[in-house]
C-alpha positions in Angstrom: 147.1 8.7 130.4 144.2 6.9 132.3 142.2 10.3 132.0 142.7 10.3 128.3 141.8 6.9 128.3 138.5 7.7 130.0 137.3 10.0 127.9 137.9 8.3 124.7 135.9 5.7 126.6 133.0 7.7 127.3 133.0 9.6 123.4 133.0 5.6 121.9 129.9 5.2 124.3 128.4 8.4 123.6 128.6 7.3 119.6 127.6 3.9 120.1 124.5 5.0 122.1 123.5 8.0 119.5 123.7 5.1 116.6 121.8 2.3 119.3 119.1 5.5 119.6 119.0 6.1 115.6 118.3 2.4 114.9 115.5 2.0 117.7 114.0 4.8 116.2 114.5 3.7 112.8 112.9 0.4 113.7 109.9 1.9 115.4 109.1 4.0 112.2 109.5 0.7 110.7 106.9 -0.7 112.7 104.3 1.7 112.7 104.4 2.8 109.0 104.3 -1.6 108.4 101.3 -1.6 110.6 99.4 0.7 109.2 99.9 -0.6 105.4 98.7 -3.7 106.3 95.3 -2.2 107.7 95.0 -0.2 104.3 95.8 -3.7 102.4 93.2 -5.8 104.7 90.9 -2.4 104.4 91.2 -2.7 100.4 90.9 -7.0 100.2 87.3 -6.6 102.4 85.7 -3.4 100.3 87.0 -5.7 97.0 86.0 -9.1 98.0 83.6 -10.4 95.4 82.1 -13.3 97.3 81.1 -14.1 101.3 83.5 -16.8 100.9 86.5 -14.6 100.1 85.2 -11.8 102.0 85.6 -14.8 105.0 89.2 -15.6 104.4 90.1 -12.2 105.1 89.1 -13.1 108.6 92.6 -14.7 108.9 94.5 -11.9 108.2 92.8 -9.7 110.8 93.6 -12.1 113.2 97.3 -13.3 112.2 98.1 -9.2 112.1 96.9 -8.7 115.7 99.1 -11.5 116.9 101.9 -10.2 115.0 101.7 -6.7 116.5 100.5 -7.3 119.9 103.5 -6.4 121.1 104.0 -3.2 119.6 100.8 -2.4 121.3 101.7 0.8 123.3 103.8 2.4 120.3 101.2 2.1 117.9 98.8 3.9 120.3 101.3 6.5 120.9 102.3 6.8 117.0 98.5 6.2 115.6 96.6 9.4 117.2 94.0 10.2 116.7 93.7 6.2 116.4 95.3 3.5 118.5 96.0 -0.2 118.0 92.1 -1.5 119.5 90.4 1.8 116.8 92.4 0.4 114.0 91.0 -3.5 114.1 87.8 -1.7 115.3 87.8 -0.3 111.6 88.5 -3.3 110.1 85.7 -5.5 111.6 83.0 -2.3 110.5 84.4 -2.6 107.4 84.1 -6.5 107.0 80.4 -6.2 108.7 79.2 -4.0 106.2 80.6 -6.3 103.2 78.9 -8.9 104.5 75.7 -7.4 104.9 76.4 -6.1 101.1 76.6 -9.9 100.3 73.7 -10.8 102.7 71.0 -8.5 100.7 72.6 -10.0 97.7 71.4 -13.1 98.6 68.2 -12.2 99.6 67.4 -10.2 96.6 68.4 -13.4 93.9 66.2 -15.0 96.2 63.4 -12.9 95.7 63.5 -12.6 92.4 64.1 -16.2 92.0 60.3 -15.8 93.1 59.3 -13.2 91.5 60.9 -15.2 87.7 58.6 -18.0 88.9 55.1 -15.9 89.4 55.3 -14.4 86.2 56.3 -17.3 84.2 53.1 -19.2 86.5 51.0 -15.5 85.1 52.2 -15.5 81.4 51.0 -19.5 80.8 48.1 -17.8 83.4 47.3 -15.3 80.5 47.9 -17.1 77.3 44.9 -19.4 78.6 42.7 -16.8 79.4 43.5 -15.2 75.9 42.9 -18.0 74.2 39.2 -19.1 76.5 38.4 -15.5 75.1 39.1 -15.8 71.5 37.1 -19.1 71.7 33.7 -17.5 73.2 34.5 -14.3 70.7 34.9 -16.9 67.6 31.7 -19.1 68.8 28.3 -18.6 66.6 26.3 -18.6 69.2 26.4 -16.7 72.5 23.9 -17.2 75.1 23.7 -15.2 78.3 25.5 -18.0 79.9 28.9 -17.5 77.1 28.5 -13.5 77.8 28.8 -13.9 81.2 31.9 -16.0 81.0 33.1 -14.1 78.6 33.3 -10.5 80.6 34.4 -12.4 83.9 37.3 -14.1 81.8 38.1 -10.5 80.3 37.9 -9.0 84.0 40.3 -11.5 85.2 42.5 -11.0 82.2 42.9 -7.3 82.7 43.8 -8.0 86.3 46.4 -11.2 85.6 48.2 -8.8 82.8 48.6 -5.6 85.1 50.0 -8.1 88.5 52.7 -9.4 86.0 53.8 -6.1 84.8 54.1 -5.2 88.2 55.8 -8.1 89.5 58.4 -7.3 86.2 58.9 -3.8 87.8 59.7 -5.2 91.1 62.1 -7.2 89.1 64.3 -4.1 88.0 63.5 -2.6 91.2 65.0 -5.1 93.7 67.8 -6.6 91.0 69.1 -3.7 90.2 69.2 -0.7 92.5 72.3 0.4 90.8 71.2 1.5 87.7 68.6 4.0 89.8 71.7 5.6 91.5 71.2 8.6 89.0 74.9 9.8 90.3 76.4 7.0 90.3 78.6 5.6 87.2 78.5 2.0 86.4 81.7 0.2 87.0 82.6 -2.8 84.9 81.7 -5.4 87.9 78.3 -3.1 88.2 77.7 -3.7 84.6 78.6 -7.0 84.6 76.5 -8.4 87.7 73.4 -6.5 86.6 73.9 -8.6 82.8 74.0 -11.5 84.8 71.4 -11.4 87.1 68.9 -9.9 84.2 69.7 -12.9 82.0 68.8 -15.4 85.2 65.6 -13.6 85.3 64.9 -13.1 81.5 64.3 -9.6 82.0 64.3 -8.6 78.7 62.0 -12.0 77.2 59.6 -11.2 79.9 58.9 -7.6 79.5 59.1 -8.1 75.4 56.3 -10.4 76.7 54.5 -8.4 78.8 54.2 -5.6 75.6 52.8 -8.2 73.1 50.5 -9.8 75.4 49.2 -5.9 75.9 49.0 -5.6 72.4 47.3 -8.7 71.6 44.4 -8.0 74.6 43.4 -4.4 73.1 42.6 -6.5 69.9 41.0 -9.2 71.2 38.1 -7.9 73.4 35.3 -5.2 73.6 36.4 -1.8 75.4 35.2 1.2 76.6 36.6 5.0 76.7 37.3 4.2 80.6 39.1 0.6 79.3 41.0 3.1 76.8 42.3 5.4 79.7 43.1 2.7 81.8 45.4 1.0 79.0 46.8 4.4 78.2 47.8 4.4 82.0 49.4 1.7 81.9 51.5 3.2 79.2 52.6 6.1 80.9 53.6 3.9 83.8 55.5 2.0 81.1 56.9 4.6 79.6 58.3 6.5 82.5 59.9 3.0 83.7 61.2 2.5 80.3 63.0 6.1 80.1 65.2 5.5 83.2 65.8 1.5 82.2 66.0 1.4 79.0 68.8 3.4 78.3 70.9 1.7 81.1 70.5 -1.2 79.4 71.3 -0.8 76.2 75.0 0.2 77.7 75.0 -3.1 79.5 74.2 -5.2 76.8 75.7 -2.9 74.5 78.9 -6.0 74.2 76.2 -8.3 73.0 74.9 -7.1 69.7 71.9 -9.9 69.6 70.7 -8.2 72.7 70.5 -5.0 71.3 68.1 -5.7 68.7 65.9 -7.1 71.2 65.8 -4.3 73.7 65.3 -1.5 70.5 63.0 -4.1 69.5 61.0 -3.1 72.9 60.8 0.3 71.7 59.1 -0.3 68.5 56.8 -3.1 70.8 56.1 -0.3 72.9 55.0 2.2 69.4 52.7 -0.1 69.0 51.2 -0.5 72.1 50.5 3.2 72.4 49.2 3.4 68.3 46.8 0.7 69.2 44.6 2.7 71.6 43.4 5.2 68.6 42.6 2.2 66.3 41.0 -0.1 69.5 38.8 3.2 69.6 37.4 2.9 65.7 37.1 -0.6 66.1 35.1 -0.6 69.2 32.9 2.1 67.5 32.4 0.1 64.4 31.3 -2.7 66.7 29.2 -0.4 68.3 27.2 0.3 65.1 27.4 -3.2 64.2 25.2 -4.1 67.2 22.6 -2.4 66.2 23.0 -4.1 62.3 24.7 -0.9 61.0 27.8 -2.3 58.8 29.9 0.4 57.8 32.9 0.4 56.2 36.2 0.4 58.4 37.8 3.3 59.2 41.3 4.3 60.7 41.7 8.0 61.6 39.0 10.8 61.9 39.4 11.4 58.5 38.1 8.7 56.9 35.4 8.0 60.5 33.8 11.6 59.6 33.8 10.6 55.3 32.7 7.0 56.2 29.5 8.3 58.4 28.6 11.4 56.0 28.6 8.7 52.7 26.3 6.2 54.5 23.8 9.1 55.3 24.1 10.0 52.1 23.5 6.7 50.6 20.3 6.5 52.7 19.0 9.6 52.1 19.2 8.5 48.4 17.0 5.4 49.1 14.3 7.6 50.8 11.5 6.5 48.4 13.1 3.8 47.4 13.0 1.7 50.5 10.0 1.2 52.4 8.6 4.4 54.5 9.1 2.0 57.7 12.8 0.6 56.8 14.1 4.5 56.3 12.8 5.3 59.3 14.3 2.2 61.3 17.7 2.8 59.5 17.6 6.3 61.0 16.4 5.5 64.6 18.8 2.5 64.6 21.8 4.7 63.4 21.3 8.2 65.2 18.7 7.4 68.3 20.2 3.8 69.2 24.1 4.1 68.6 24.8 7.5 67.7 23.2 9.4 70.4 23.3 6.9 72.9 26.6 5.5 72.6 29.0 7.5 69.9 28.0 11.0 71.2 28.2 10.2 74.9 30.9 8.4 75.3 33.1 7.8 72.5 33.5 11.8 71.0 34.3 13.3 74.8 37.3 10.6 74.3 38.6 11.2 70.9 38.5 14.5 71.5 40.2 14.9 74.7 42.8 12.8 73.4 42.7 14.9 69.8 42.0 11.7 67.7 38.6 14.0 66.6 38.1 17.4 66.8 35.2 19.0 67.1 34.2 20.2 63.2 34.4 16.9 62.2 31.8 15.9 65.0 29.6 19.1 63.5 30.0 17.9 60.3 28.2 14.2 60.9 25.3 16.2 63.1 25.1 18.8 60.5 24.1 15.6 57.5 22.3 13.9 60.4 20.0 16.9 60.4 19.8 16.9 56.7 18.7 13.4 56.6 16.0 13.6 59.0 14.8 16.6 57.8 14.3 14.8 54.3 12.9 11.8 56.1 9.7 14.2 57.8 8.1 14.8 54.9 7.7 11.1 53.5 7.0 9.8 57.1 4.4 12.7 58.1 2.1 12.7 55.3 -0.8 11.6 57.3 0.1 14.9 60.0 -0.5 17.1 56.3 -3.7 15.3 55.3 -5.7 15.8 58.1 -5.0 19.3 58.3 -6.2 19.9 54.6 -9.4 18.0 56.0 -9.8 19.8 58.9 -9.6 23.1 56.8 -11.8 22.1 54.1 -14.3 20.9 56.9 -14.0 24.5 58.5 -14.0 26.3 55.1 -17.8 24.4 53.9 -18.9 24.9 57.5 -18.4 28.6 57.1 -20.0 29.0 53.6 -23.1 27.3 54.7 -23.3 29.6 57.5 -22.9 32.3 55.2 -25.7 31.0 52.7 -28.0 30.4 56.1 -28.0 34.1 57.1 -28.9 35.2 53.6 -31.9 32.7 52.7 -33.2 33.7 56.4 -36.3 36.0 56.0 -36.0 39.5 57.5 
């Protein structure tokens, strides 16, 4: 009976310690699989936290979850391989570091462009008064050497305030928004939405809708050369290339805001006009040329009407030849072809319009081939004198020889 008793004893045990073993192992599971959802929710709160204040809070929870499992130190390093209990907080405090610098560069970046807002707002007021000490000297009757002298320095400065402020604008977009150059990245919502912000502190798109009437306005307002030209059209490119990868990125970020949508196709159409006012800078500039030299032509737009507006005023003064004084044809002609045209139009202005195709070259032929014309119709008129004195000369020779002749005969043999 005691023997029976015994082992009944020993099989209750047996039980009792299978179930004690099934519930320590239960709980361990427990403990482990707890432990590691908590690092993945810390892990999640710190990649997520949207300020270095939140992103400090966290700080708590890192420590209240190694107090809490402390004691489950030498399961977790069993259960966590390749990991252990240290590798997993060692995770978690990379992970926080790297936020924080995320937030740190945040910083510094509104800072900088903080300073970057404020030199071109000090360089746009910086330009409008140049512009407008320009337009004053142009406007003035009466321009000593003095006024010129002012007037190219203020121009030279000008041309160098308006290309630092579009540069400080692209340093703008580059350091406030790196994300919309990840070319393989997609915009998330809080991208979108911090890059809208940030642009609007720095009134991105006021100051580069700015930048393209201010470029506009300069082309129209001063004297320029083919180099001058290039250089603008330079500029352009550099625009333009910026402008491709921006633009677009933009128009999806304000795309919720319907006001700022106009304004940033409104850039385009700034921009159009921009790059159509090199060709007509270029006919106005040579215009001006002419004028200089008291040539008033009529205006012209395209090559077109440059190549008809040229051939009718040769024209019209190869119809006053005889009409006008001998001396004012000829001045007409060596102010027009020997003053402007050769020295200016031909050698430096036609090697531009036709690199850039405004002009082709039959069009140039054409003007040289009337130019010809006209001074060919000028000789006679101007030369008379050359004609004269070679009828004299050959009358003189002609009586000279017939008194020879009449000599020989009336001599006695």
């Amino acid at each position: 009976m005691k023997k029976l008793f015994s082992i009944k004893l020993i099989f209750i045990l047996l039980i009792i310690s299978c179930l004690t073993g099934d519930l320590f192992s239960q709980s361990d599971f427990e403990t482990v699989q707890n432990f590691k959802d908590s690092i993945k929710e810390i892990e999640k709160s710190i990649n997520s936290a949207k300020s270095i204040t939140e992103l400090n809070s966290i700080v708590a929870d890192i420590d209240r979850l190694r107090s809490e499992y402390t004691v489950h130190k030498s399961l977790l390093d069993k259960s966590l391989y390749p990991d252990n209990f240290e590798k997993s907080f060692e995770k978690l405090n990379l992970a926080f570091v790297i936020r924080n610098q995320d937030f740190t560069t945040i910083d510094i970046l509104q800072t900088e462009n903080l300073q970057l807002k404020e030199q071109v707002t000090v360089l746009n007021k910086r330009n409008s008064e140049l512009m407008n000490k320009i337009q004053d000297i142009e406007l003035s009757v009466n321009k000593d050497k003095s006024k010129e002298d002012e007037l190219n320095n203020l121009v030279t400065e000008l041309k160098s305030s308006l290309k630092k402020r579009d540069e400080l604008i692209y340093s703008i977009v580059d350091s406030l928004m790196p994300e919309l150059f990840a070319r393989d990245r997609q915009l998330s919502r809080e991208d979108k939405n911090n890059i809208y912000i940030q642009s609007e502190k720095n009134d991105l798109i006021t100051n580069i809708k700015t930048a393209l009437q201010e470029n506009i306005r300069f082309i129209y307002m001063t004297s320029l050369t083919p180099d001058d030209l290039s250089d603008i059209e330079n500029q352009q490119n550099q625009f333009a290339e910026f402008w491709q990868d921006t633009g677009v990125k933009l128009v999806d970020i304000y795309s919720s805001n319907k006001n700022h949508v106009a304004e940033i196709s409104g850039i385009d159409s700034l921009y159009n006009k921009w790059h159509d006012a090199i060709e007509l800078a270029a006919w106005i500039n040579i215009r001006q040329e002419f004028a200089y030299n008291h040539i008033i032509l009529l205006e012209f737009y395209n090559s077109s009407n440059f190549a008809e507006v040229m051939t009718s005023y040769i024209d019209e003064e190869i119809r006053n030849i005889g009409v006008k004084s001998e001396y004012e044809s000829e001045e007409k002609y060596h102010l027009f072809v020997d003053s402007t045209w050769i020295k200016n139009i031909k050698s430096d202005w036609i090697p531009f319009l036709i690199e850039k195709e405004i002009l082709n070259t039959e069009q140039v032929d054409r003007i040289d081939t009337k130019i010809s014309d006209w001074e060919a119709r000028l000789s006679p008129k101007s030369y008379d004198w050359i004609y004269v004195i070679v009828i004299i000369v050959a009358a003189a020779g002609m009586i000279f020889m017939n008194r020879k002749r009449i000599f020989k005969k009336s001599k006695p043999s």
